[in-house]
C-alpha positions as CSV (number, residue, x, y, z in Angstrom):
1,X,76.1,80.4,107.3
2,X,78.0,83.1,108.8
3,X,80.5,80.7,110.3
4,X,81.2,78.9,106.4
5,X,81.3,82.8,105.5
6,X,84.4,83.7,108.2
7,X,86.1,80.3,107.2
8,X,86.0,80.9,103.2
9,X,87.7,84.3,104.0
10,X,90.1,83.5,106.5
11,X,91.6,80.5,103.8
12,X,91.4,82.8,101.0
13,X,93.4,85.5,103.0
14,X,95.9,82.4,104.9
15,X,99.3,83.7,103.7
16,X,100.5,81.2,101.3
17,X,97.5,79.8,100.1
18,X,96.9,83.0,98.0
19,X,97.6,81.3,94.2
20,X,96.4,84.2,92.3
21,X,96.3,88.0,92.4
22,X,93.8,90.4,94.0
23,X,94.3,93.2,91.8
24,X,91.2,92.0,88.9
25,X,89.2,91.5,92.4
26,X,87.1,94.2,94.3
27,X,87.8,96.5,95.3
28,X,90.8,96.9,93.4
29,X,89.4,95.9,90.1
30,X,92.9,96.9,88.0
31,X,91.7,97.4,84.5
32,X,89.1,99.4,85.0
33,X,90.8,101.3,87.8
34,X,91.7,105.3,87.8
35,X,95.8,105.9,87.3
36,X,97.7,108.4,89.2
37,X,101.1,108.1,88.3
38,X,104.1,110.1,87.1
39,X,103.1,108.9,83.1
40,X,99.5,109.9,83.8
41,X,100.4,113.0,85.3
42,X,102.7,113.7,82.1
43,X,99.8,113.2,79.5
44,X,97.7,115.3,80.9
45,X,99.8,118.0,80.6
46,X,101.0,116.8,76.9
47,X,97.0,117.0,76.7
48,X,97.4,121.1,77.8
49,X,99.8,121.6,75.3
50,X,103.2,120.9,77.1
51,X,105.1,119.5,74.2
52,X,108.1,116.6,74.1
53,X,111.2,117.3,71.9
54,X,111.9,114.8,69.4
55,X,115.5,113.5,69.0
56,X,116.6,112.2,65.3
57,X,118.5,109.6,67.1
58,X,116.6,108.2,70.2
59,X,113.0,109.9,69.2
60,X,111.1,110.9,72.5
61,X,113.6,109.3,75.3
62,X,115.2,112.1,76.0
63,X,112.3,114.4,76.2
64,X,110.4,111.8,78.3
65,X,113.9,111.6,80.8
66,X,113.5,115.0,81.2
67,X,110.3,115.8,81.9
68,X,110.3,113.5,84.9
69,X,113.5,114.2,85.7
70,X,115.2,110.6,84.8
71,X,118.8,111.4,85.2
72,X,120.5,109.7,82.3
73,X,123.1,108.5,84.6
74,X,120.7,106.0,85.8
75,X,121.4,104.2,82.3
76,X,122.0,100.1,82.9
77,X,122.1,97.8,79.8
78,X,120.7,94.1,79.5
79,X,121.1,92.3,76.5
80,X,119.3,89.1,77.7
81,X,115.9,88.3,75.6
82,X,113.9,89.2,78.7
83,X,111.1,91.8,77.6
84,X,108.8,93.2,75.2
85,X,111.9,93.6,72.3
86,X,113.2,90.4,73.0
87,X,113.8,89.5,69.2
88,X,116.1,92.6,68.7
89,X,117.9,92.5,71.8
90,X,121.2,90.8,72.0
91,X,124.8,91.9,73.4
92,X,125.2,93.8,70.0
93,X,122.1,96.3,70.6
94,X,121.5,95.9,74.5
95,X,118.0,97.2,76.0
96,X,118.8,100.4,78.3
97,X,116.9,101.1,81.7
98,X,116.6,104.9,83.1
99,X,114.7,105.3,86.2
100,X,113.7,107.7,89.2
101,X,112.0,106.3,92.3
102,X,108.7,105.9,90.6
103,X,109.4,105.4,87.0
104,X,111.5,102.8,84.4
105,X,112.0,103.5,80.9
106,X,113.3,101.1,78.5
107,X,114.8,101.9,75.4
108,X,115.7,99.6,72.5
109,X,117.6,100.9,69.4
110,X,115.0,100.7,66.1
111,X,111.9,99.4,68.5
112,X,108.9,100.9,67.2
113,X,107.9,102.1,71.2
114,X,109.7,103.1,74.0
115,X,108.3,100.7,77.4
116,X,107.5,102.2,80.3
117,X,106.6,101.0,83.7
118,X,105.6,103.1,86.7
119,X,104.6,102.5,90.7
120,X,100.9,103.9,90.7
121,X,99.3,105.3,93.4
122,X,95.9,103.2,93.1
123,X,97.3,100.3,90.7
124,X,100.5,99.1,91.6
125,X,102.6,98.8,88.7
126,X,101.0,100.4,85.4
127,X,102.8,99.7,82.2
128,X,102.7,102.1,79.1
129,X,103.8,102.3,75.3
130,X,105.1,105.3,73.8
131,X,105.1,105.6,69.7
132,X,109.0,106.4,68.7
133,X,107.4,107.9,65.6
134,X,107.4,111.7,65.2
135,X,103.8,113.3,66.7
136,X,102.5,116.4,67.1
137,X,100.5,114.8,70.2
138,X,102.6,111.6,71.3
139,X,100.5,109.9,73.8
140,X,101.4,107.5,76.1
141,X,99.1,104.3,76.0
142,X,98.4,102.0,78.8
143,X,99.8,98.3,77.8
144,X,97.6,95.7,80.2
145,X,99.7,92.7,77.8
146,X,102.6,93.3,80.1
147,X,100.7,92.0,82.7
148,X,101.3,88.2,81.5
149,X,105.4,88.1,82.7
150,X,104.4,91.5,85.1
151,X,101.9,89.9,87.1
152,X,103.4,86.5,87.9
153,X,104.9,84.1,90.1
154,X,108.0,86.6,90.2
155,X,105.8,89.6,90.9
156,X,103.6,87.8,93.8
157,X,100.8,87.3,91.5
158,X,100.4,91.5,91.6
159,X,101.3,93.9,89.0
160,X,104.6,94.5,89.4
161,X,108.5,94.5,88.1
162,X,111.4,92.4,88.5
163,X,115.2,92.2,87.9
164,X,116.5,88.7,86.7
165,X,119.8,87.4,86.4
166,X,120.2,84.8,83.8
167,X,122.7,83.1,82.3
168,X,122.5,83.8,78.6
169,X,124.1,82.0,75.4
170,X,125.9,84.3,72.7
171,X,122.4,85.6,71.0
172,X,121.3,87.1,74.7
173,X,118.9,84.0,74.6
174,X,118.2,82.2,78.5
175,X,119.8,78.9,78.8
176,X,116.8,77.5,80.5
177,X,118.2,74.2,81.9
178,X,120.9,76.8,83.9
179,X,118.1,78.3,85.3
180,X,118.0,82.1,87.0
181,X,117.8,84.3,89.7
182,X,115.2,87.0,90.8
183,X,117.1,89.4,92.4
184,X,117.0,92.7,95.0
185,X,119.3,93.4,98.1
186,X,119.7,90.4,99.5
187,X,120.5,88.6,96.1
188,X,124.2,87.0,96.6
189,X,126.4,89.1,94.1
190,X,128.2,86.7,92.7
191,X,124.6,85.3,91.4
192,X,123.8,88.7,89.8
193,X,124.0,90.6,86.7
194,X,123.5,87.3,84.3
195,X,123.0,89.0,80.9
196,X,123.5,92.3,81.8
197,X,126.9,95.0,81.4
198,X,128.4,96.1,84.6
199,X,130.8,99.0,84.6
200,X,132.7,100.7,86.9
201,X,135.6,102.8,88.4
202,X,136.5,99.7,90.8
203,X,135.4,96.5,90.9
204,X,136.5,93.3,93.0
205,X,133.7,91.4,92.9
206,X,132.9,87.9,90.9
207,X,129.3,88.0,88.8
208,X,127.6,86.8,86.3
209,X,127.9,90.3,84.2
210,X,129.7,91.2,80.7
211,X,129.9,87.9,79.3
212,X,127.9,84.7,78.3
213,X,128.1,80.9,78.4
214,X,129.5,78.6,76.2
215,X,126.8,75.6,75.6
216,X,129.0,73.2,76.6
217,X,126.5,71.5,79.6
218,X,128.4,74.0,82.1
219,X,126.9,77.1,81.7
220,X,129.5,78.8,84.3
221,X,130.1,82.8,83.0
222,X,133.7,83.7,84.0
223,X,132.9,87.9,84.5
224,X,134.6,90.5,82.4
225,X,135.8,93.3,84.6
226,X,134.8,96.7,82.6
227,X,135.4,100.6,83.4
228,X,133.8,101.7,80.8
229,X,131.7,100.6,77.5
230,X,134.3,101.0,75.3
231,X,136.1,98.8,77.2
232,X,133.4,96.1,75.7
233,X,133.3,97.1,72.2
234,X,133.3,93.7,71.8
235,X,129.9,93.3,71.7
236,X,128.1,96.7,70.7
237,X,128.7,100.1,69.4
238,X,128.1,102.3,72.4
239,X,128.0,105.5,70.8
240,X,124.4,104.8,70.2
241,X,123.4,104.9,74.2
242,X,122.9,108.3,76.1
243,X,126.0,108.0,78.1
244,X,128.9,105.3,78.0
245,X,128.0,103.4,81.2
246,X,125.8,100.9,82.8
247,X,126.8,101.6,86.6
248,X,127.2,98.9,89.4
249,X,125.8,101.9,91.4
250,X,122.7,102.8,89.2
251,X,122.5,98.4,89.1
252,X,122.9,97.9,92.9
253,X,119.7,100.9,93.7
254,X,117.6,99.3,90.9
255,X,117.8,96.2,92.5
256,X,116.8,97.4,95.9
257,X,114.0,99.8,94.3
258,X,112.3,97.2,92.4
259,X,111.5,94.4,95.3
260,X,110.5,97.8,97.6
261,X,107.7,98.6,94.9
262,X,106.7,95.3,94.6
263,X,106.1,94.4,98.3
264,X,104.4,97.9,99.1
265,X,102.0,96.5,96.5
266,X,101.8,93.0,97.5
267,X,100.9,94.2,100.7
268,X,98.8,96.8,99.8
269,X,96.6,94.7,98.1
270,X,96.4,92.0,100.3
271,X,95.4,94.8,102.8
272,X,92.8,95.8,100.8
273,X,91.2,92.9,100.0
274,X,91.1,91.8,104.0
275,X,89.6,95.5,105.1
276,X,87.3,94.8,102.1
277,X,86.0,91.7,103.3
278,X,85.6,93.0,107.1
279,X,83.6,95.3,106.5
280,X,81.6,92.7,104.2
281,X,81.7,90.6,107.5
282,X,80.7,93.2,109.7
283,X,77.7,94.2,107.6
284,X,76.5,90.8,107.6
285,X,77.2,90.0,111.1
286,X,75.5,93.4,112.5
287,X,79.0,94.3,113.9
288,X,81.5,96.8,113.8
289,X,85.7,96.8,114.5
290,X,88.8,95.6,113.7
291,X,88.4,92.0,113.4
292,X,91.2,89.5,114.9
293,X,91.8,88.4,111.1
294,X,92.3,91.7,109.8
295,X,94.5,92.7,112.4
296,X,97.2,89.8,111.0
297,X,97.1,90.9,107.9
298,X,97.7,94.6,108.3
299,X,100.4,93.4,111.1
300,X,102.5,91.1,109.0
301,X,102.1,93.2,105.9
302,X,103.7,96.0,108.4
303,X,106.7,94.1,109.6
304,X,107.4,92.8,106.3
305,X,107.5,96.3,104.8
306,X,109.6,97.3,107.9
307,X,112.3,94.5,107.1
308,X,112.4,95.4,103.9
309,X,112.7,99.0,103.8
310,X,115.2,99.1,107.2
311,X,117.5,96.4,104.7
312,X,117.4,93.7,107.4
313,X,118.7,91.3,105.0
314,X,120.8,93.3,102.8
315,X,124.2,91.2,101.8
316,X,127.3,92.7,103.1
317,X,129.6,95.0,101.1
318,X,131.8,95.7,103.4
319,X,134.8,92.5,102.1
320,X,134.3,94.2,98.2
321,X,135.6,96.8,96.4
322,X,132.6,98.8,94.8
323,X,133.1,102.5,93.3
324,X,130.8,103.5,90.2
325,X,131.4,107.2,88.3
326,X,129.5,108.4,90.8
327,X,127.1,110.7,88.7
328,X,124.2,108.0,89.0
329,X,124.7,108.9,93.0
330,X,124.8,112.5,92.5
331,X,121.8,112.8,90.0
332,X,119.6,110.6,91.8
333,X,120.0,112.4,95.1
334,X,119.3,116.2,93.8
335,X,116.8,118.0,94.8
336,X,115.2,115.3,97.0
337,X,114.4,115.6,100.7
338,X,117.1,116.5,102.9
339,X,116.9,117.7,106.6
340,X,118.3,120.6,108.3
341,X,122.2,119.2,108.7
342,X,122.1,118.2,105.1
343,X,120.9,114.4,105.2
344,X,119.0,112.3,102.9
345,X,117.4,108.7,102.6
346,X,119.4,109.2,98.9
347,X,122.7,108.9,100.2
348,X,124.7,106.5,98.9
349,X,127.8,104.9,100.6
350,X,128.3,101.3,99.1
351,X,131.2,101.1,101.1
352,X,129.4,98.6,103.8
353,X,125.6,98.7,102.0
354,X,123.9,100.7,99.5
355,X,123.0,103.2,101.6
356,X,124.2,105.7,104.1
357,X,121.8,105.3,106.2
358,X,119.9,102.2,106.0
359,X,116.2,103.1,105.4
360,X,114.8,103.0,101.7
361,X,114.3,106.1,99.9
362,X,110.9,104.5,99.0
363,X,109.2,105.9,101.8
364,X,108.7,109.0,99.6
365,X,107.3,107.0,96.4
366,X,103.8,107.0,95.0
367,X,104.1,103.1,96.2
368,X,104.0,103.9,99.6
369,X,101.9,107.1,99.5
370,X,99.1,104.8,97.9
371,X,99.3,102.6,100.5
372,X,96.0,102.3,102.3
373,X,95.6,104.8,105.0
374,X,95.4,101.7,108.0
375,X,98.8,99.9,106.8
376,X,100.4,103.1,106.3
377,X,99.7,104.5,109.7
378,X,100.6,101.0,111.0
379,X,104.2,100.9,109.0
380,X,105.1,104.5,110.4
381,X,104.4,103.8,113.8
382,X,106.4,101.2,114.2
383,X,109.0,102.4,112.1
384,X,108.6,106.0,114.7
385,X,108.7,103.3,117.7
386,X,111.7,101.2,116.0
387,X,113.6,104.3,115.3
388,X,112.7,106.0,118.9
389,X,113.2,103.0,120.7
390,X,116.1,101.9,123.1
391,X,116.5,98.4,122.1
392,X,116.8,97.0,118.8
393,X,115.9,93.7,117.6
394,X,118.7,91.3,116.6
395,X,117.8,91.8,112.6
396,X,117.9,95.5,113.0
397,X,121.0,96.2,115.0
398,X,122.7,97.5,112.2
399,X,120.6,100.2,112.7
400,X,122.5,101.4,116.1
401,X,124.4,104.1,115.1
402,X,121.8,105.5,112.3
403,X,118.5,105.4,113.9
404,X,118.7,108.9,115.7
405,X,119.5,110.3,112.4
406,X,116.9,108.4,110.1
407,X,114.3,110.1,112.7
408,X,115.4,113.4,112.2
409,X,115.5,113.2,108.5
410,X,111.5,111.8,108.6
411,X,110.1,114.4,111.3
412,X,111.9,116.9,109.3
413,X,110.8,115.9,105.8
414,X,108.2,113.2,105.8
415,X,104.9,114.9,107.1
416,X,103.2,111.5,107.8
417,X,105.9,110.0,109.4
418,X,105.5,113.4,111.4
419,X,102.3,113.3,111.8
420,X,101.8,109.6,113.2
């Protein structure tokens, strides 16, 4: 009995087998679940009496921006038919994105609700609806619908968010038979951007952005360099957005950002579920320990955050010319951690890669802070032993000259890292 009991779990747990999520399972159990999360957080002080301002023009976004501190340089516009407003987005009134390392905010000229997704300590991604009509107690409510694109085949069966590049026709719709793209950091550029604007200062990159197909059986998108949104007046009015550009910079950290939130919960809740069913095992079985099964699990769900976060993988910049406004770096890097000579995980370079130095700002998220307390102390040793260390694996060795200074940036600002 004990033996068909070991061998049920250790298929259910196989990595790849896995065809459905684990977040309506114990002991995650997602809908019934307690948030904790930056929206959460907000509504209970909107509950004490902290109050949002209302704007004539764009109702509560930018109260909400502001009160957790989404700088509105972090504006990008899609106007593919790819969310909850698909039927009134289009490349004449294009959906805009705001986001800090925790939080997304989309914004839809006339839409009834402003959408908002958020990394949640306990629940992954948690996705919310806020009314656009005057309140004198707006309140954010929890939207579990999302769920049915958010916790898919693209999000690893776990709630979650993703960036797709499409190749849209001339109403924003996707040509299906063209296919699409799921993208992050290691996405080819010339494959991104499909039905969304791109500006920028510089660009000298081919991509999919600023145009559409002609439905002539081709479906090849020839890119329209832009600077600014006026230079694509073409298509929209942008004096109805909160600033006049949709950043390659503010596109190019989105990207990364979204897959890093998605595999800290992929993995947290496969991490979950395996320590949940040891110590079901162990129980059973009399016994107590780490079982040989469990000890996988947390171990591949550590390197793979490791790869990740370190941007094994990341595509090259270093052959392209890539300079945004700069403000999206600038606002996105105040006030976040630095250590004693100045230096941040928020750095931006895009010179060579995104960042300065190559290790994701997500360590500081609520993703990874919710992680569970035997994968996290797992990732951050052997991110302290990586970084330490004096060799480097072949997939890190871009990491040679950085490493030194990544560790003195976590011992001086991240207390588990620290700690570990």
């Amino acid at each position: 009995m004990f033996r068909s009991l070991l061998f049920s779990i250790s298929i259910l747990l196989a990595p790849g087998l896995q065809a459905e999520g684990f977040y309506e399972r114990a002991p995650i159990d997602y809908e019934n679940g307690k948030e904790d999360n930056e929206i959460s957080r907000l509504q209970e002080k909107l509950n004490k009496g902290f109050e949002l301002e209302y704007d004539e023009k764009h109702g509560y976004l930018p109260a909400v921006l502001k009160a957790l501190d989404i700088p509105v340089s972090s504006q990008t516009l899609v106007f593919s038919k790819t969310s909850l407003h698909r039927k009134i987005i289009s490349p004449d009134e294009p959906r805009a994105l705001y986001f800090n390392e925790n939080t997304y905010i989309g914004w839809v000229q006339d839409a009834d609700v402003l959408e908002i997704g958020v990394a949640d300590k306990n629940l992954g991604a948690v996705f919310y609806v806020l009314d656009q009509s005057k309140s004198k107690k707006p309140e954010f409510e929890r939207d579990d619908t999302c769920l049915s694109c958010h916790a898919s085949g693209r999000t690893g069966n776990e709630p979650g968010f993703f960036i797709r590049s499409v190749v849209p026709d001339d109403e924003g719709e996707p040509i299906s038979r063209a296919g699409e793209d799921r993208v992050n950091h290691t996405t080819p550029l010339e494959d991104r951007w499909g039905g969304w604007f791109v500006t920028a200062e510089e660009l000298s990159i081919s991509h999919r952005g600023n145009d559409v197909a002609e439905d002539d059986g081709v479906y090849k998108i020839e890119s329209k360099p832009a600077k600014k949104l006026s230079d694509l007046s073409e298509f929209f009015d942008s004096s109805h957005y909160l600033t006049d550009t949709s950043d390659i910079e503010a596109l190019l950290a989105l990207e990364h950002q979204v897959e890093m939130h998605n595999l800290l919960v992929q993995t947290k809740f496969r991490s979950m579920h395996a320590l949940h069913n040891e110590k079901v095992i162990n129980e059973a079985l009399g016994e107590t320990g780490r079982r040989d099964l469990t000890k996988r699990i947390l171990n591949n769900a550590a390197d793979e955050i490791i790869d990740y976060m370190l941007f094994a993988e990341e595509v090259s910049l270093g052959k392209m010319v890539i300079k945004g406004d700069k403000k999206f770096s600038r606002d996105f890097s105040k006030n976040k951690p630095k250590s004693s000579n100045g230096k941040s995980l928020y750095d931006f370079d895009f010179s060579k890669r995104i960042l300065d130095l190559p290790c994701s700002w997500g360590i500081y998220s609520d993703s990874f802070e919710g992680l569970p307390v035997e994968l996290k102390e797992l990732v951050l040793q052997k991110l302290k032993s990586l970084l330490k260390g004096s060799e480097l694996p072949d997939k890190f060795i871009h990491l040679r000259k950085h490493k030194g200074e990544i560790h003195k940036i976590l011992m001086e600002t991240h207390k588990a890292y620290r700690e570990v």
